[in-house]
N, C-alpha and C positions, 0 to 999 in steps of 0.2 A: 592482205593475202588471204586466200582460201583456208580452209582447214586443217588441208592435207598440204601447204606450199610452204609451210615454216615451220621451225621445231621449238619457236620460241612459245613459251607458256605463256597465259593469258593474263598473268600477274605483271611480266615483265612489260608486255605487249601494251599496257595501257600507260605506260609510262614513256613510250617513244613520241616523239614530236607529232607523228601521222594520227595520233588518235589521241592523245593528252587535251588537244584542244584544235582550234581553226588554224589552218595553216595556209598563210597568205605569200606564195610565191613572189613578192615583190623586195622582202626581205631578204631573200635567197642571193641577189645583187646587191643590198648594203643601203635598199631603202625600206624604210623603218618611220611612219607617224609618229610624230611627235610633239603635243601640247605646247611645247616650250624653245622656240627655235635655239634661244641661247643655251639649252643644255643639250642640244642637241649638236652644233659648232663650236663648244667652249673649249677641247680636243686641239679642231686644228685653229683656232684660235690662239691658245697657247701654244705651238709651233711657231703659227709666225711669230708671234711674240720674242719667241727666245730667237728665230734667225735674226726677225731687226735688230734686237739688241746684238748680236753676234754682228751683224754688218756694221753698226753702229763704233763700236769699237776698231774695230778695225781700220772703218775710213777715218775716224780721230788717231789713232797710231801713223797711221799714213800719213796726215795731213800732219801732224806734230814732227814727223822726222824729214818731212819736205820743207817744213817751214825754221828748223833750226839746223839744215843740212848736218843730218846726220841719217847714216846708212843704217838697214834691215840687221837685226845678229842673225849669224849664220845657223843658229837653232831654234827653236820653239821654245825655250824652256824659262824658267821662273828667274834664277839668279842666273846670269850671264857673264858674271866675275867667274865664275869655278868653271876650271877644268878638273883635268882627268890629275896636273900636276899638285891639287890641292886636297885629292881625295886622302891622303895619310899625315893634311896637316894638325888633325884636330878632329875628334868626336863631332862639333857643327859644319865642319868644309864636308865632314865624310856623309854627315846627313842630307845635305844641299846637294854634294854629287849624284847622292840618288833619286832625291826629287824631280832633277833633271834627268838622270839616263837610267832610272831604275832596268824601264823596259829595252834600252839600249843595251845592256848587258845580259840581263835576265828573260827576256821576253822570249826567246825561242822556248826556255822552260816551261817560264808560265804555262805558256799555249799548249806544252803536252800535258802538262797535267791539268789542266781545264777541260783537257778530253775525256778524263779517266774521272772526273768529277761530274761532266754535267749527263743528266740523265736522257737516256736517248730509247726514248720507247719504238722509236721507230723503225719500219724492217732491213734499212740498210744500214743498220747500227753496226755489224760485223765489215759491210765494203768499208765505213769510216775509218775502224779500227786500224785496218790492213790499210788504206791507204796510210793512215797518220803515223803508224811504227814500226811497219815490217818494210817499208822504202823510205824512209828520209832519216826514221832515229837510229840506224846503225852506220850511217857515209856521215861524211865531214859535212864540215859547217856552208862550206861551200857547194856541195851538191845540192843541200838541202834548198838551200837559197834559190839552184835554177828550177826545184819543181815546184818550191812554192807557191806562185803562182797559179800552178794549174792545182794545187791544194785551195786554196780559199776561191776558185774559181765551181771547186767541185762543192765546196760548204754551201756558197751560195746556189746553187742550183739545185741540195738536198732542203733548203730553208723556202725555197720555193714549191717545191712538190708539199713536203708536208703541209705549205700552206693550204694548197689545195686539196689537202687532206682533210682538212679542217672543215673546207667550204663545204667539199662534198657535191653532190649531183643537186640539182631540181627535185623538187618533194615528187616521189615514185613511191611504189605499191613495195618494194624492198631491194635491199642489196643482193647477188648472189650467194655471199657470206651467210643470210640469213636462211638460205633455200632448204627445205626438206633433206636435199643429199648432199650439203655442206656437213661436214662435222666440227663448227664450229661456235663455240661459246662466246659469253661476254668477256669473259676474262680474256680470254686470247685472243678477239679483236682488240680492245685496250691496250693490251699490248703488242701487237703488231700497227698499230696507229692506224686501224684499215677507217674509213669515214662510217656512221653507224648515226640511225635515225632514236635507237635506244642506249647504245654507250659512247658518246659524241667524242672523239679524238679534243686530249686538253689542250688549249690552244697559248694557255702559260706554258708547255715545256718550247715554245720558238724563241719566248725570251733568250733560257738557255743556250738556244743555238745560237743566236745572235751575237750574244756575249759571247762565242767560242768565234763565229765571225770576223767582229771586231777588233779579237784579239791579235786573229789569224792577219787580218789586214792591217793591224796595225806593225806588225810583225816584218808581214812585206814593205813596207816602209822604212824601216828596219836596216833591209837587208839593201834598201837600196840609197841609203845614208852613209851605210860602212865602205860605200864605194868611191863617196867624197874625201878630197883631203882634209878640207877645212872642216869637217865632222869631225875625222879621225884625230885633228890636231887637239879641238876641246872636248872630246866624250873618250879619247882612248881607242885603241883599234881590237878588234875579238878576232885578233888570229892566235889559232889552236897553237898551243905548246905541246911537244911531243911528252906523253904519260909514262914513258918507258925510262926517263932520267932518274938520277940517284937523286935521293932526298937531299943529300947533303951536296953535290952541284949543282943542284937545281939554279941557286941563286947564280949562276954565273950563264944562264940562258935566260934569266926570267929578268927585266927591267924592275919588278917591284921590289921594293925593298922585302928583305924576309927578316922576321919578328919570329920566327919559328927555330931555326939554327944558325941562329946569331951569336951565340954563345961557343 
């Protein structure tokens, strides 16, 4: 840029990509020379690595229960002896129960407070919020359920833009952020995650969304497990108990046993 076309100081300005050193547009795509082709595939080399093994497994579980005719269990989970009738027989049944359905029961939680945890520099950090607590955390467990969907529908599509955030344009002469009658700093692009050829959007905080992703979809999973019976027979079913009952009748709506006013 000109003299008069940016208000960034000439200390900052030799620290941006455009003028720190050569800047070879081919990189800007994801291609990158490289001395050593193996470290430059050893990535998605270990990908596949772990899908074969992951296939690997699975067509030996397959083949072991076609070849001693014995049927699929109806869960994913570690111990397939525990249900939900063994989770108050003992300190190890209750521990087993949760290995299996920890996120089966708790996982809507999780997921909100993985919101309020993971750090979101990005400028639709407020749209997240308001979708994630001011529509689904105050209705039943059931409303929640039918918009979840278009919730981790919406995470994935804010994990997409920021990525593009990251990438940012083709090496150009500067952002309009950076322009003379911009009033804006480095700090305040960092934190609106705007793309910057001098303060480069971090590209660790998409972990964190991802993990929030993840969670969110596995959540949807979730919600469309509680709908089977033979789920609800070994993991238990998450329908709401009314909050408004006396402590002391409780037990005569609740199937758990109560350890509380037993006495």
């Amino acid at each position: 840029p000109g003299e008069n076309e940016t208000k960034v100081n000439l200390e900052e300005l030799k620290t941006s990509v455009l003028y720190s050193g050569p800047v070879d547009p081919a990189e800007w795509v994801g291609l990158r020379k490289s001395y050593s082709l193996l470290v430059y595939l050893r990535n998605n080399l270990l990908m596949l690595a772990i899908l074969a093994f992951e296939v690997t497994i699975y067509r030996h579980q397959e083949y072991y229960r076609c070849r001693n005719n014995l049927t699929a269990p109806v869960t994913k989970t570690i111990f397939h002896d525990i249900t939900r009738a063994h989770l108050d027989d003992g300190l190890v049944n209750c521990v087993k129960y949760f290995i299996n359905y920890f996120f089966y029961k708790f996982g809507l939680e999780s997921s909100f407070m993985l919101v309020t945890s993971v750090p979101l520099p990005c400028l639709f950090v407020h749209v997240r919020m308001k979708c994630t607590f001011k529509k689904p955390f105050h209705k039943q467990r059931k409303a929640i359920a039918e918009i979840w969907p278009k919730y981790c529908c919406f995470l994935a599509c804010i994990i997409t833009f920021q990525y593009f955030l990251c990438i940012g344009i083709p090496p150009a002469p500067y952002y309009p952020w950076r322009s003379g009658n911009a009033n804006f700093n480095s700090n305040i692009i960092k934190w609106l995650y705007f793309p910057d050829f001098i303060v480069r959007p971090n590209p660790v905080f998409l972990v964190y969304d991802f993990m929030l992703l993840l969670c969110a979809s596995l959540q949807r999973q979730t919600f469309e497990d509680e709908n089977k019976a033979a789920v609800r027979i070994m993991a238990g079913d998450n329908v709401e108990i009314c909050m408004n009952l006396d402590a002391a009748s409780f037990s005569q709506h609740n199937p758990v046993p109560d350890f509380i006013h037993c006495r």
